[in-house]
C-alpha positions in Angstrom: -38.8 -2.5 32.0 -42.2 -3.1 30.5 -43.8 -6.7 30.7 -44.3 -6.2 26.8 -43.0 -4.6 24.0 -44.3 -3.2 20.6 -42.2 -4.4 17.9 -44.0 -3.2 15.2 -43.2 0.5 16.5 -39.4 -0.1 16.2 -37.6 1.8 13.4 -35.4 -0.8 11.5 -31.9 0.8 11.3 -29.7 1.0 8.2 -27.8 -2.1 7.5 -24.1 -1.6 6.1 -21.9 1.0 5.4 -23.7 4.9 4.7 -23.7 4.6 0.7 -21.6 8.0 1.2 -18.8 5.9 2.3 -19.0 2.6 0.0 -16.9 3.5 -2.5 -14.3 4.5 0.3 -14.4 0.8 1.8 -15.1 -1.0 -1.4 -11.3 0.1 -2.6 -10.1 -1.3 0.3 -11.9 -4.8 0.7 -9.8 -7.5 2.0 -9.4 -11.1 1.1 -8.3 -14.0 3.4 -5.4 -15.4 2.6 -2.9 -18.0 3.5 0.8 -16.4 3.3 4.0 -18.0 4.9 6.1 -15.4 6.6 9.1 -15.8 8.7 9.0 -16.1 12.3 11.3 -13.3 13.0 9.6 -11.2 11.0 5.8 -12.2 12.6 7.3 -11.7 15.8 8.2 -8.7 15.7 5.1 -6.9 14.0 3.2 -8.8 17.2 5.7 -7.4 19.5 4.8 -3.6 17.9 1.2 -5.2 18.2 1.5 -4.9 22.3 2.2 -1.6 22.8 -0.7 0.6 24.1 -2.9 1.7 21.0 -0.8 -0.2 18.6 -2.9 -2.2 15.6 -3.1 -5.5 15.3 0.1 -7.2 14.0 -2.0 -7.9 10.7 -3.0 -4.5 9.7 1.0 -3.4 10.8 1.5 -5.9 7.9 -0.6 -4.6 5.6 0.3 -1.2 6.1 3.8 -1.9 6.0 3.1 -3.6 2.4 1.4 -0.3 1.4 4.1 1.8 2.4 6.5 -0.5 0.1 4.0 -0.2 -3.0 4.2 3.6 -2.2 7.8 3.7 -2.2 8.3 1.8 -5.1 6.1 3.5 -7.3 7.9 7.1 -6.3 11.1 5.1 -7.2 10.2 4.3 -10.8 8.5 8.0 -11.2 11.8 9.4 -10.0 13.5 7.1 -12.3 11.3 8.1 -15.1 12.2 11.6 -13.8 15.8 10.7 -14.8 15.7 8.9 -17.4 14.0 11.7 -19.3 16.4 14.6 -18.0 19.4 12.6 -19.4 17.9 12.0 -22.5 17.2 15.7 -23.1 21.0 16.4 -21.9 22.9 16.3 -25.3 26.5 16.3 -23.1 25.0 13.0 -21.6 24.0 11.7 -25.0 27.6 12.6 -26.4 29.5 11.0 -24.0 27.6 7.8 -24.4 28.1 7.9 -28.1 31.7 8.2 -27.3 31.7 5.1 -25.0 30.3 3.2 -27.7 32.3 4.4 -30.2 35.5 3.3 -28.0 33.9 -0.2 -27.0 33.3 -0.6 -30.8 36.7 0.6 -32.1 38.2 -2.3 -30.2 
């Protein structure tokens, strides 16, 4: 090691994320919360947590809660799928007309 070293030489590095990536990490900022979960439930994300090369028992959380968003949003598309397949189907439409007309006749 030298006695002394020139500081003035040294390059300062980049600070933060590469601007390429930004936009990537700035969709996925996190905020601190305070969230009361059941025990069972905590324990066994942290019990997943321990396995070799497992996450963190928060971010098996998290990704678990992403997973749920993702399925439900398929859910309603596929619903939305549905809904306008029956609509379109004039057997479906007729047989509801005569359900009502039945319930109504009453």
């Amino acid at each position: 090691m030298k006695p002394e070293y020139d500081l003035k030489k040294m390059k300062v590095k980049r600070r933060g994320v590469l601007p390429a990536f930004r936009k990537k990490i700035e969709d996925h900022t996190k905020d601190r919360i305070t969230i009361l979960l059941d025990k069972d439930v905590i324990e066994h994300f942290k019990s997943k947590a321990k396995d070799p090369g497992a996450f963190p028992y928060q971010t098996q959380i998290n990704q678990a809660l992403r997973n749920l968003i993702a399925q439900s949003q398929d859910d309603s598309e596929d619903i939305d799928e549905i809904k306008a397949t029956l609509l379109n189907d004039k057997d479906f439409i007729n047989q509801i007309a005569k359900l009502i007309r039945k319930s109504h006749s009453k």
